[in-house]
MOPAC internal coordinates of N, CA, C and O (Angstrom, degrees):
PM7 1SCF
backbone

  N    0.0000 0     0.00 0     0.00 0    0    0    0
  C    1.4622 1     0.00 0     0.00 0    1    0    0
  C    1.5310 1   110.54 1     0.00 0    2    1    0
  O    1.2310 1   122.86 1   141.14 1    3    2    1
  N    1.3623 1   112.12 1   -38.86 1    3    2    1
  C    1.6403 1   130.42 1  -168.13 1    5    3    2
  C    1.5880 1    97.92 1   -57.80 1    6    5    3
  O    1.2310 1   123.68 1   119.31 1    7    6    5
  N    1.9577 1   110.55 1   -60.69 1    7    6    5
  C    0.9265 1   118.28 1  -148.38 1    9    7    6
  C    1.7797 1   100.99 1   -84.42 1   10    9    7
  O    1.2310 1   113.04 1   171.26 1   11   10    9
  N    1.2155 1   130.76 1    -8.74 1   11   10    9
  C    1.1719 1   138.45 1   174.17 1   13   11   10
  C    1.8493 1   111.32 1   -56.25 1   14   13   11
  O    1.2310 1   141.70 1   122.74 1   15   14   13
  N    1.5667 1    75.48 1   -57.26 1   15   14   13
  C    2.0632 1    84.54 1  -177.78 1   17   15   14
  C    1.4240 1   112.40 1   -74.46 1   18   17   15
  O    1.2310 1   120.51 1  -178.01 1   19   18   17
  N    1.1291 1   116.64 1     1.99 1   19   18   17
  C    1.4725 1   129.27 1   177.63 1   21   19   18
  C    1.7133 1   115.52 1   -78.45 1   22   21   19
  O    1.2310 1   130.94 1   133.75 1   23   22   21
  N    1.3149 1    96.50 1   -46.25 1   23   22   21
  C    1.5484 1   120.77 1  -174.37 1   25   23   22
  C    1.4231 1    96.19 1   -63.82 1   26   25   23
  O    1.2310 1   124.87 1   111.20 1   27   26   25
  N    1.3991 1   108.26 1   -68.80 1   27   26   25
  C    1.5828 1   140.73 1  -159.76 1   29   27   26
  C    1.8255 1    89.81 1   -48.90 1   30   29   27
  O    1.2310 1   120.63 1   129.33 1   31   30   29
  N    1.0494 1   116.40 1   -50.67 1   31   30   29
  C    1.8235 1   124.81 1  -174.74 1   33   31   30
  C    1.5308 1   102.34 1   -74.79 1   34   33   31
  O    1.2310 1   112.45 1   148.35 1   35   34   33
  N    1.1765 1   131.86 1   -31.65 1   35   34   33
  C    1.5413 1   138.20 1  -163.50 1   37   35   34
  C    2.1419 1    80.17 1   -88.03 1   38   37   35
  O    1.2310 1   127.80 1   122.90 1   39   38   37
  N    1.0385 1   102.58 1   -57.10 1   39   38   37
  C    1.7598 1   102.67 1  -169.54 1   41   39   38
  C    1.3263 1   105.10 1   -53.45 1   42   41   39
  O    1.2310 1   116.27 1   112.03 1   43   42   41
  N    1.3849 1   124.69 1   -67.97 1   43   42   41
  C    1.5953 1   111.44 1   170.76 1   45   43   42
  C    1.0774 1   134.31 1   -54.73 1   46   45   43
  O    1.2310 1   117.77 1   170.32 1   47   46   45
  N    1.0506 1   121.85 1    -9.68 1   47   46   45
  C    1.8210 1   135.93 1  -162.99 1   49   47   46
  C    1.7936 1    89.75 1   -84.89 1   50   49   47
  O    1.2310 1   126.82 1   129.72 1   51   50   49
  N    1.3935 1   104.48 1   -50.28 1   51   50   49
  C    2.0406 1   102.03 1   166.07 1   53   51   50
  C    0.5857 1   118.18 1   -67.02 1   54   53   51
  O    1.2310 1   115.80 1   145.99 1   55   54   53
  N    1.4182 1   125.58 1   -34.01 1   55   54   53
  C    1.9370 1   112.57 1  -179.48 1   57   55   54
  C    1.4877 1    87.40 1   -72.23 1   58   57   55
  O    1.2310 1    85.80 1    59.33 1   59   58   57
  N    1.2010 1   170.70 1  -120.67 1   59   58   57
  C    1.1534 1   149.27 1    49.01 1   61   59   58
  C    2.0073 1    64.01 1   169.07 1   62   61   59
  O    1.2310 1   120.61 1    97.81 1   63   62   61
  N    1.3175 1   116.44 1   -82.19 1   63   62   61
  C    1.2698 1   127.40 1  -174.74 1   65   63   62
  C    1.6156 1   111.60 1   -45.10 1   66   65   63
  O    1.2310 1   122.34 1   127.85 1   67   66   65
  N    1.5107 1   113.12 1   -52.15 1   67   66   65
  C    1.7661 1   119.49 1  -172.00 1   69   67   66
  C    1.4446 1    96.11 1   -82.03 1   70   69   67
  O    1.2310 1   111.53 1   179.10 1   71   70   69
  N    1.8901 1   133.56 1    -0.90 1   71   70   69
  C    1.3285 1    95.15 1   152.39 1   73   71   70
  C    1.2403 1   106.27 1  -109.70 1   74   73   71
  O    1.2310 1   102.34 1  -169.22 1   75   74   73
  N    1.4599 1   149.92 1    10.78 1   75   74   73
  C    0.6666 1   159.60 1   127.82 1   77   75   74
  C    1.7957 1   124.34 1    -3.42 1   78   77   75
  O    1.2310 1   135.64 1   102.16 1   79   78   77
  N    1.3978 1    87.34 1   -77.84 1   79   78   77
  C    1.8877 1   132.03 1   171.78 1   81   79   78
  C    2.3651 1    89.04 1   -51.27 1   82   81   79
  O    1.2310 1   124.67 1   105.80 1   83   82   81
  N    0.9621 1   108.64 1   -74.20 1   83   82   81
  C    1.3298 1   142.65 1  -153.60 1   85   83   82
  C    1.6295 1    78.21 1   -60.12 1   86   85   83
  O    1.2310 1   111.02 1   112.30 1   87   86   85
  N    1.8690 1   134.50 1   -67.70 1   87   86   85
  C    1.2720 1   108.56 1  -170.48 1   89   87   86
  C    1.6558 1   117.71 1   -82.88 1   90   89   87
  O    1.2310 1   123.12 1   171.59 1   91   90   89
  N    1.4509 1   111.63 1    -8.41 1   91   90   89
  C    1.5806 1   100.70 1   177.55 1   93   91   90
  C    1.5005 1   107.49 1   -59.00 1   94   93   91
  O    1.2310 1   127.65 1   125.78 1   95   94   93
  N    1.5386 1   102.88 1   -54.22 1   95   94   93
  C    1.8038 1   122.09 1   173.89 1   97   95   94
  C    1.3501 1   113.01 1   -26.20 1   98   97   95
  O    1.2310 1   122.91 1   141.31 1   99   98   97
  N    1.8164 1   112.03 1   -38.69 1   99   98   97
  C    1.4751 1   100.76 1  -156.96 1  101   99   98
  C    1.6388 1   101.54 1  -100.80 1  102  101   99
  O    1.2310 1   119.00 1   158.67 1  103  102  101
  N    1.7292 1   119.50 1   -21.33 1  103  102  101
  C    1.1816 1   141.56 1   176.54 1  105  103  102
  C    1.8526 1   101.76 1   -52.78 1  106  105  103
  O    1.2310 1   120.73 1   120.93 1  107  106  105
  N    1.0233 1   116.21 1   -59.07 1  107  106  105
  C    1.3818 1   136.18 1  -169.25 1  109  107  106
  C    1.3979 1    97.46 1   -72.86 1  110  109  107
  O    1.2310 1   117.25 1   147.52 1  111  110  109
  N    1.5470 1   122.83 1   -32.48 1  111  110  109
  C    1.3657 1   109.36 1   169.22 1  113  111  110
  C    1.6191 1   117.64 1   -83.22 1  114  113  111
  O    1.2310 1   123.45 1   149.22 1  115  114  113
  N    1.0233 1   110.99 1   -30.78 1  115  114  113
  C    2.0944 1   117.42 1  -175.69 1  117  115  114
  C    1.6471 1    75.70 1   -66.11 1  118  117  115
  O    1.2310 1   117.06 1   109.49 1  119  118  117
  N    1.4431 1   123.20 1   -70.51 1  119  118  117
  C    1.5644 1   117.39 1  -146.24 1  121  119  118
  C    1.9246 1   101.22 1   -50.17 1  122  121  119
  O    1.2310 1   118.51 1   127.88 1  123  122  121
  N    1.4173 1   120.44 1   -52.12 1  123  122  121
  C    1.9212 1    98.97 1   165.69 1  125  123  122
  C    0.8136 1   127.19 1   -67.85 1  126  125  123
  O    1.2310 1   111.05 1   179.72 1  127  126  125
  N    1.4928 1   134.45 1    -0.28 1  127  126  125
  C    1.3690 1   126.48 1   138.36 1  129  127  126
  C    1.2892 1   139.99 1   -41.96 1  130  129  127
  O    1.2310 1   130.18 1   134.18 1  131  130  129
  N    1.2115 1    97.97 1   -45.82 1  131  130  129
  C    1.4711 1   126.23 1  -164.99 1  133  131  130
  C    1.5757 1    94.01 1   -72.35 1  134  133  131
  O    1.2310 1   118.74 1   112.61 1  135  134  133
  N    1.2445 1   120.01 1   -67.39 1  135  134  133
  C    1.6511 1   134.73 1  -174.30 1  137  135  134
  C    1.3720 1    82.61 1   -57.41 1  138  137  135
  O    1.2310 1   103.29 1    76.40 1  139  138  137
  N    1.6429 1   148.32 1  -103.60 1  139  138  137
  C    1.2783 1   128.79 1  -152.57 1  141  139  138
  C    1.5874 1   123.30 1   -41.89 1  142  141  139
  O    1.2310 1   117.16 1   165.88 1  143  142  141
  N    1.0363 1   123.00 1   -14.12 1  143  142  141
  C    1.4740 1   135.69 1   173.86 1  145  143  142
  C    1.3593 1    99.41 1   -75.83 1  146  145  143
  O    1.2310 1   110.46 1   103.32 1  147  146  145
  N    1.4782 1   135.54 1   -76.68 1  147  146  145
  C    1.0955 1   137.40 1   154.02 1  149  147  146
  C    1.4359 1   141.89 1    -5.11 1  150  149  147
  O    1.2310 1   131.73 1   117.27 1  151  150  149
  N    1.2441 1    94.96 1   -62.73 1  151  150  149
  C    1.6980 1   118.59 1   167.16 1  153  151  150
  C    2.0866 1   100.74 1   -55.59 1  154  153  151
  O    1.2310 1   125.29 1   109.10 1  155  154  153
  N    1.2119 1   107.44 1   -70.90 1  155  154  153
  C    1.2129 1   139.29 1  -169.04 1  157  155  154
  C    1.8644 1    98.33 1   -44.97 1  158  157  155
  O    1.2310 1   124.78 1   132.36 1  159  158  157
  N    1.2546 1   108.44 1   -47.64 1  159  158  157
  C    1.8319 1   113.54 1  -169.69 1  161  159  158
  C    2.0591 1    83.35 1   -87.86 1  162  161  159
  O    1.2310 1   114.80 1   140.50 1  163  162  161
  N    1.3813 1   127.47 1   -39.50 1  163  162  161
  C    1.4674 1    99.42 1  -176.19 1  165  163  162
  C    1.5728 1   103.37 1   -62.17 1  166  165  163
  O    1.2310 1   115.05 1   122.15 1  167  166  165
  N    1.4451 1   126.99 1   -57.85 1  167  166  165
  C    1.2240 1   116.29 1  -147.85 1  169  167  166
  C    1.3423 1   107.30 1   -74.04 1  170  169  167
  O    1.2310 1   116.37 1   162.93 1  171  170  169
  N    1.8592 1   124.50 1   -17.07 1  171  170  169
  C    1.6386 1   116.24 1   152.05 1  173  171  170
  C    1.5024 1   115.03 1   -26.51 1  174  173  171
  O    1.2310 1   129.66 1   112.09 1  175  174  173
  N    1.7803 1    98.98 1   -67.91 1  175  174  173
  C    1.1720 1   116.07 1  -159.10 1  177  175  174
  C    1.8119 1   107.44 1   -52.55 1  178  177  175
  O    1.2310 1   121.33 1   121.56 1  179  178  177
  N    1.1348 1   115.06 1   -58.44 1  179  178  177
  C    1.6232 1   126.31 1  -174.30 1  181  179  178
  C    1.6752 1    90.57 1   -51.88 1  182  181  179
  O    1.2310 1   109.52 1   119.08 1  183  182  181
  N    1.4290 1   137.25 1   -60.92 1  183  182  181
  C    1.3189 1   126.82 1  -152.04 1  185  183  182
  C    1.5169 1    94.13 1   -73.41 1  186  185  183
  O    1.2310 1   107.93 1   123.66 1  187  186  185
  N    1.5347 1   140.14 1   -56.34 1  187  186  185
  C    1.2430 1   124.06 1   139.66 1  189  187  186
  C    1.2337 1   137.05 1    14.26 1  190  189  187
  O    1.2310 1   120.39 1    98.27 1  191  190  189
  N    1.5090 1   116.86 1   -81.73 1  191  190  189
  C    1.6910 1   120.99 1   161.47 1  193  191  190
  C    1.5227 1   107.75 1   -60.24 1  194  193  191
  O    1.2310 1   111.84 1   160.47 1  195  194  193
  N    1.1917 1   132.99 1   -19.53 1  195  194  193
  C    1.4293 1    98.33 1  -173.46 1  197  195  194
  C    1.3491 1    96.07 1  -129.22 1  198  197  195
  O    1.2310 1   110.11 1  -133.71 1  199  198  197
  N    1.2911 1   136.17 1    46.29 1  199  198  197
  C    1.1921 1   152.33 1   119.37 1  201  199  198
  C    1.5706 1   137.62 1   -68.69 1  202  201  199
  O    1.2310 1   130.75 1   140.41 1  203  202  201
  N    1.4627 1    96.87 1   -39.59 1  203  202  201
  C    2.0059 1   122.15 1   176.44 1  205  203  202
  C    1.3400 1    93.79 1  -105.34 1  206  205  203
  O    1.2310 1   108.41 1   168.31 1  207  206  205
  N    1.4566 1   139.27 1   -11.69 1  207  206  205
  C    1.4234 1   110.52 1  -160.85 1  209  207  206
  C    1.7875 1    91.13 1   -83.67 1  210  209  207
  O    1.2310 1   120.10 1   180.00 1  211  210  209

């Protein structure tokens, strides 16, 4: 019985880690998104102003 809940805690404890692993991975991917999006809407904006200015 002991060694059952043992397993069962050792088994989630990895999932626990691979989603872990799995949302830093995806965090770090939205966040260079975010900055190339960023980058991408300023230098619109600048070619913008000095296109109409």
């Amino acid at each position: 019985m002991a060694q059952t809940s043992i397993i069962k805690l050792k088994t989630s404890d990895l999932l626990d880690r691979k989603i872990l692993c799995y949302l830093r991975e995806r965090s770090e991917f939205v966040s260079s998104l975010l900055v190339i999006h960023a980058w991408s809407i300023i230098v619109l904006a600048m070619m913008s102003f000095f296109l109409f200015s």
